[in-house]
C-alpha positions as CSV (number, residue, x, y, z in Angstrom):
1,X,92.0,106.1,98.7
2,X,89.4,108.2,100.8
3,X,85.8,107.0,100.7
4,X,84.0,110.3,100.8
5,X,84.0,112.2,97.1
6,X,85.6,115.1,96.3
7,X,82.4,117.3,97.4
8,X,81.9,115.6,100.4
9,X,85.4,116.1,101.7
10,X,85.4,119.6,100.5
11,X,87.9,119.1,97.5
12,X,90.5,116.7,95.7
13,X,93.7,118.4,98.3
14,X,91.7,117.1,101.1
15,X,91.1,114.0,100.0
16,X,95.0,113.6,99.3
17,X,95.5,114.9,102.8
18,X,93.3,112.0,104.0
19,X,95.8,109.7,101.8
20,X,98.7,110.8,103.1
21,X,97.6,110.5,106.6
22,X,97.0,106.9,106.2
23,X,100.3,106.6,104.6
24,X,101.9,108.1,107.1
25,X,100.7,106.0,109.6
26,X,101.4,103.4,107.5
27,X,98.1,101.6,107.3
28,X,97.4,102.3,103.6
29,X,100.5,100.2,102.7
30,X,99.5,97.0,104.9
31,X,99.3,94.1,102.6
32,X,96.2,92.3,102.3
33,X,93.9,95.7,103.8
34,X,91.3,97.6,103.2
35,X,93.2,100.3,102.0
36,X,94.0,100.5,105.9
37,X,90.5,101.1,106.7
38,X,90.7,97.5,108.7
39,X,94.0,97.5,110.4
40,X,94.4,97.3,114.1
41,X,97.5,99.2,116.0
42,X,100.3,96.8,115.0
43,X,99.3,96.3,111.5
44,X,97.1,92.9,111.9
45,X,93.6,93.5,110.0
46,X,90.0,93.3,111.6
47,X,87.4,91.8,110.2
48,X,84.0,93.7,111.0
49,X,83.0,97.1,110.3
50,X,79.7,97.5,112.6
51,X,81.4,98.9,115.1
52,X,85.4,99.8,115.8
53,X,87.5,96.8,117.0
54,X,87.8,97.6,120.7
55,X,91.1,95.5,120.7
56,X,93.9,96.8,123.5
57,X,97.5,95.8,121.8
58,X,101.1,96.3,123.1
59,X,103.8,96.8,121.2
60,X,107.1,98.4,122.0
61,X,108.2,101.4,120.5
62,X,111.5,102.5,121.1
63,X,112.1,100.0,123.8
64,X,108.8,100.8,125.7
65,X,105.7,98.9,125.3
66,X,103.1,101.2,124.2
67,X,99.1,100.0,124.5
68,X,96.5,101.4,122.3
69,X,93.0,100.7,120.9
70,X,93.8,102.6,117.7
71,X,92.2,101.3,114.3
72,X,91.5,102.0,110.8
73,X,92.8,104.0,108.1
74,X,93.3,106.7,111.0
75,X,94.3,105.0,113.5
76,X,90.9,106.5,115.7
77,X,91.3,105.1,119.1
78,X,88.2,103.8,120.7
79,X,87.1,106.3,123.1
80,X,87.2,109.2,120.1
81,X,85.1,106.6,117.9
82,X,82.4,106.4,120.6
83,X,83.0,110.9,120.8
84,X,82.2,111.4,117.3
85,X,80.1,108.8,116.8
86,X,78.0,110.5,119.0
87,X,78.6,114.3,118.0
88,X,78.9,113.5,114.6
89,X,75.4,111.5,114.1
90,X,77.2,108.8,112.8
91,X,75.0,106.0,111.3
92,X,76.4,102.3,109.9
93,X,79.4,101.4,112.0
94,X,83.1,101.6,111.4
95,X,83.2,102.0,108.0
96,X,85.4,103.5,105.5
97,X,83.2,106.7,105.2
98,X,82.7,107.3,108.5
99,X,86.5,106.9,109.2
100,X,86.7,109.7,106.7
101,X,84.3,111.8,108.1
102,X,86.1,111.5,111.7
103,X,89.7,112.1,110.3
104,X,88.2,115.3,108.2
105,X,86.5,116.5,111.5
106,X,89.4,116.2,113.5
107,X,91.2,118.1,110.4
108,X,88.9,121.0,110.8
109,X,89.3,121.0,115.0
110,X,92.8,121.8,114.1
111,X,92.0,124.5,111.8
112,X,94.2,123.0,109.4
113,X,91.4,122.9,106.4
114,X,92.4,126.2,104.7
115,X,96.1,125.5,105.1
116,X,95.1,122.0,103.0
117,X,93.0,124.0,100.5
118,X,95.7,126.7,99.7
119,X,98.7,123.9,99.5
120,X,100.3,125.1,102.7
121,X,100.8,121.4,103.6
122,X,104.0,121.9,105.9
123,X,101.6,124.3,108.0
124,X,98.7,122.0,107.6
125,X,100.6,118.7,108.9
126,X,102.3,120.5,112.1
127,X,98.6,121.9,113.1
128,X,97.2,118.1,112.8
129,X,100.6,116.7,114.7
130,X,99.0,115.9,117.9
131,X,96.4,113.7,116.5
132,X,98.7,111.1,114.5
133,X,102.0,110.5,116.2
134,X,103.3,109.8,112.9
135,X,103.4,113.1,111.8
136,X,106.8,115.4,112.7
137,X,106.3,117.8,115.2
138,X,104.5,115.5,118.4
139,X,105.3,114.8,121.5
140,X,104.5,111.1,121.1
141,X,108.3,109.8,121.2
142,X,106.5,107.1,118.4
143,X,109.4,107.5,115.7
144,X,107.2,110.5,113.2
145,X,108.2,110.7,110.0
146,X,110.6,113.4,109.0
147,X,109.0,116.3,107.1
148,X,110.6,116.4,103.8
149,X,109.3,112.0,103.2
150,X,105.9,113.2,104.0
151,X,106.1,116.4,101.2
152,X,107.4,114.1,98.3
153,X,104.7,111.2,99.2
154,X,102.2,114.6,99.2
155,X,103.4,115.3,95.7
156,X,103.2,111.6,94.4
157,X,99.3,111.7,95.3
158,X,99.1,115.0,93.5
159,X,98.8,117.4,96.2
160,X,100.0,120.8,95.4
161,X,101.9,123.4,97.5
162,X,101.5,127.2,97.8
């Protein structure tokens, strides 16, 4: 689960957002993490929050070798960590809450915040597509889930729609 309380991340549909961003990316379900908040692209685990892993992996994807730095519950590559570290004021390292408050952030760049609040999930995950590959509607070529998976998980965590 999200790290940040209900208040902090605005309400509980946002915080189920969060959750079903990290399942969707499939770090939540990695045996032996963090709740995903320590897995590296590839689905090994890191050990240290003080700062984000700064590991490079390759693995192919559809027959091509794709290289990332992605990490965490979000799978933040490295350069946006060191971004919104920055612009963000972020104390403490890596952690959990500060993974939050990066994923929410990027949420709210994408003006998808209302969409979450209201239960227009299917609106809410195309606007946040091109952050996670592993949400339908991107350009990554990374294999997204399809749309109607993602709306039943949504409902499992107790999200609501419209």
């Amino acid at each position: 689960m999200a790290r940040l309380t209900e208040a902090q991340a605005g309400g509980a549909s946002v915080l189920c957002f969060l959750d079903l961003i990290a399942f969707s990316e499939g770090t939540s379900t990695v045996k032996g993490s963090d709740d995903g908040f320590n897995v590296l692209y590839g689905g090994s685990l890191f050990q240290s929050y003080a700062d984000h892993p700064r590991r490079k992996l390759t693995f192919p994807i559809n027959g091509k070798p794709v290289t990332s730095t992605a990490a965490g519950r979000y799978q933040l590559l490295e350069r946006y960590w060191d971004a919104y570290r920055v612009s963000l004021r972020l104390a403490g390292g890596f952690t959990p809450e500060n993974q939050d408050r990066i994923a929410l952030q990027q949420i709210r760049e994408r003006k998808a915040l209302d969409d979450i609040k209201a239960g227009r999930i299917e609106q809410a995950i195309g606007k946040c597509s091109n952050i996670w590959a592993s949400l339908p509607g991107n350009s990554y070529g990374q294999n997204p889930h399809r749309l109607e998976k993602l709306l039943a998980q949504w409902q499992k965590l107790g999200g609501a729609f419209a």
